[in-house]
C-alpha positions, 0 to 999 in steps of 0.5 A, spaced: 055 909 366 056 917 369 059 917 375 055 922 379 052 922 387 044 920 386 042 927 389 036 926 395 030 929 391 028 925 386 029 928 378 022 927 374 024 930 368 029 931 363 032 935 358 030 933 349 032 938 344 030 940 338 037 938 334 035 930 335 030 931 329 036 931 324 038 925 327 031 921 326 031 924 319 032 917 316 029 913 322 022 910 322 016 911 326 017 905 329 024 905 331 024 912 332 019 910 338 023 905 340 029 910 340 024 915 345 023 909 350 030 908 351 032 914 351 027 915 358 030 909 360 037 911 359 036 917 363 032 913 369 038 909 369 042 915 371 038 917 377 037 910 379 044 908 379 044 902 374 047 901 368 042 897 362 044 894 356 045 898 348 038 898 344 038 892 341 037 895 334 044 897 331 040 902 327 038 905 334 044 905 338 048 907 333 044 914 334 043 913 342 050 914 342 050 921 339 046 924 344 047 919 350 053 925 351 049 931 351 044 926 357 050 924 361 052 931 361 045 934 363 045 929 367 052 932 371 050 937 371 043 937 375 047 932 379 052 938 381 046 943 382 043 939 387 049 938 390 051 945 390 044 947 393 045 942 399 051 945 400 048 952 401 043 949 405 047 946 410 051 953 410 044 957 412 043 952 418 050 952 420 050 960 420 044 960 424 045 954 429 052 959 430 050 966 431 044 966 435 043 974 433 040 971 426 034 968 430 
């Protein structure tokens, strides 16, 4: 589980890569499908701040976990950019309640 603040907005989408062809290579159809979904519900966990159990499949967990590293960190690094946003955000309000000139 990655420690990160749930940001307010909602995150609908997620990064994939071309590379994780390679590791489907030996895999089949079947369990590649099987991989794709978990990997989908992996990163919703993310966002939704629970933790879910490995893929039951040695075979699919044992590739999950080759690209669970590169999702955390996307994930990380989404979560940091909202919060940097909301930073900013909070920045503008706060300069423009202080300086009336700014109206």
């Amino acid at each position: 589980m990655v420690d990160a603040p749930k940001p307010k907005n909602a995150r609908i989408s997620m990064l994939c890569y071309f590379d994780w062809l390679n590791s489907f290579e030996l895999m089949s159809d079947e369990q590649i499908g099987k991989l794709a979904k978990y990997i989908l519900i992996y990163g919703k966990s993310l966002y939704d701040g629970i933790e879910i159990a490995p893929p039951s499949d040695p075979n699919i967990n044992f590739v999950f976990q080759f690209l669970k590293g590169q999702i955390d960190r996307d994930y990380l690094k989404w979560a940091k950019k909202c919060e940097q946003n909301s930073e900013n955000a909070r920045k503008r309000t706060q300069s423009i309640d202080t300086n009336p000139n700014n109206s």
